[in-house]
C-alpha positions as CSV (number, residue, x, y, z in Angstrom):
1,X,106.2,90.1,129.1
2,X,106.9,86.9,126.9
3,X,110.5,85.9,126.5
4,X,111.6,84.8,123.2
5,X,114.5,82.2,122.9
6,X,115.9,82.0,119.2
7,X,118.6,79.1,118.8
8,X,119.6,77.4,115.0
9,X,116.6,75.2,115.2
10,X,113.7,77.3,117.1
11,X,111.8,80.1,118.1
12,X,110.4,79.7,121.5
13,X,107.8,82.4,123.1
14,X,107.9,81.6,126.6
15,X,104.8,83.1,128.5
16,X,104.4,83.8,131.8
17,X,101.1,82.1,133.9
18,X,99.1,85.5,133.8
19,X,100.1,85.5,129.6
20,X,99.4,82.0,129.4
21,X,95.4,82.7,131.2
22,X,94.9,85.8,129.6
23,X,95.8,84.2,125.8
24,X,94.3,81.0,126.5
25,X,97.4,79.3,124.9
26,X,101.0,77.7,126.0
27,X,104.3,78.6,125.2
28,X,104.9,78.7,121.2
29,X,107.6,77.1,119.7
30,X,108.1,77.2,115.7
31,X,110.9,76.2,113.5
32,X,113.1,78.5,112.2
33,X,112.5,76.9,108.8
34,X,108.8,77.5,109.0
35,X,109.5,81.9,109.1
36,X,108.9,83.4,105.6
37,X,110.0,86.9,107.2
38,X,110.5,88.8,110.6
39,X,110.2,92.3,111.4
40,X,109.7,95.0,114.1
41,X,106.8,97.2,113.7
42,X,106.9,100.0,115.9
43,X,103.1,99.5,117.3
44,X,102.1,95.3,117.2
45,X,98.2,96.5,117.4
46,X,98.2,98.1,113.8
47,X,99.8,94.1,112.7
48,X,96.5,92.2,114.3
49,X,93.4,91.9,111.9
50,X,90.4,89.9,112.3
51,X,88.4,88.3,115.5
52,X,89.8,87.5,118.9
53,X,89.0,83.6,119.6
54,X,89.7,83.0,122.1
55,X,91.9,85.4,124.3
56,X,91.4,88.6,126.0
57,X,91.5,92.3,124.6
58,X,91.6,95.5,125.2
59,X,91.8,98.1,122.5
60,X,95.4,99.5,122.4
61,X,96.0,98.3,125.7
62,X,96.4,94.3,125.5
63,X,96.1,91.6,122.9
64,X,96.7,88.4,123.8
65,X,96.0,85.0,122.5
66,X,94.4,84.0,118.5
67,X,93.3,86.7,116.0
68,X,91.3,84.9,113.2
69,X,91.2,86.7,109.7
70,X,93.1,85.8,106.7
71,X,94.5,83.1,108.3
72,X,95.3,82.9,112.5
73,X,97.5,85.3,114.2
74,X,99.2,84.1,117.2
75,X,99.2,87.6,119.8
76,X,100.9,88.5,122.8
77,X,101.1,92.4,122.3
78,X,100.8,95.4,124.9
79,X,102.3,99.2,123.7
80,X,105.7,99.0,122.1
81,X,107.5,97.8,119.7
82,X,106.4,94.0,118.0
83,X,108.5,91.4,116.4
84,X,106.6,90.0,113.5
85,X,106.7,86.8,112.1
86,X,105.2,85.7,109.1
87,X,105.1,82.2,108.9
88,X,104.2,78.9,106.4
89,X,103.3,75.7,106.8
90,X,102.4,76.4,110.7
91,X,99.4,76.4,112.5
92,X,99.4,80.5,112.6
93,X,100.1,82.2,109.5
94,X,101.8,84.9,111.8
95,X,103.1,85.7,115.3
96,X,103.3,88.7,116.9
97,X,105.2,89.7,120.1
98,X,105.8,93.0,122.1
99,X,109.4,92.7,122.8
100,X,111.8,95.3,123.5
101,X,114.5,93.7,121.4
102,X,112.4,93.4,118.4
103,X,115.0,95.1,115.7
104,X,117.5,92.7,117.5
105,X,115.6,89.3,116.8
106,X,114.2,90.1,113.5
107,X,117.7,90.8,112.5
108,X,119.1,87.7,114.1
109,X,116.6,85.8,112.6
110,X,117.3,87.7,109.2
């Protein structure tokens, strides 16, 4: 499971080596400055729209790397609850991330 680090200046989303294959993408860091909002949804599937590419999926069961519809969604999600960030002026329009502390770091982030 990705760990998120939230300091004054950054988000990070630290993946693991398996997260990192499966999602075809690094470890994400964005600037606090660049999220419009963050939230916890209860299931992170329902937040993804559009196309995987590239990444892997498996319906309800793993989503991890882009999502490309209105914009790119960044996606590390597997059941449970997601924190959601919508974000501007970044590369992804949003991120999403199955984290057990998602209430927490939405609120932290405010």
């Amino acid at each position: 499971m990705a760990t998120i680090e939230v300091n004054d200046r950054t988000v990070t989303i630290r993946l693991s080596t398996r997260e990192k294959i499966a999602g075809l993408h690094g470890d994400l860091v964005i600037r606090r400055s660049r999220i419009r909002r963050a939230y916890a949804a209860a299931n992170g599937f329902s937040e993804l729209h559009g196309m995987r590419a590239p990444g892997t999926g498996v319906p309800t069961i793993i989503a991890m790397g882009t999502w490309r519809g209105k914009g790119k969604t960044y996606a590390n999600v597997t059941r449970g609850e997601a924190l959601v960030l919508d974000l501007r002026d970044h590369e992804y329009k949003r991120a999403v991330i199955t984290t057990p502390d998602a209430g927490a770091i939405a609120a932290q982030l405010g």
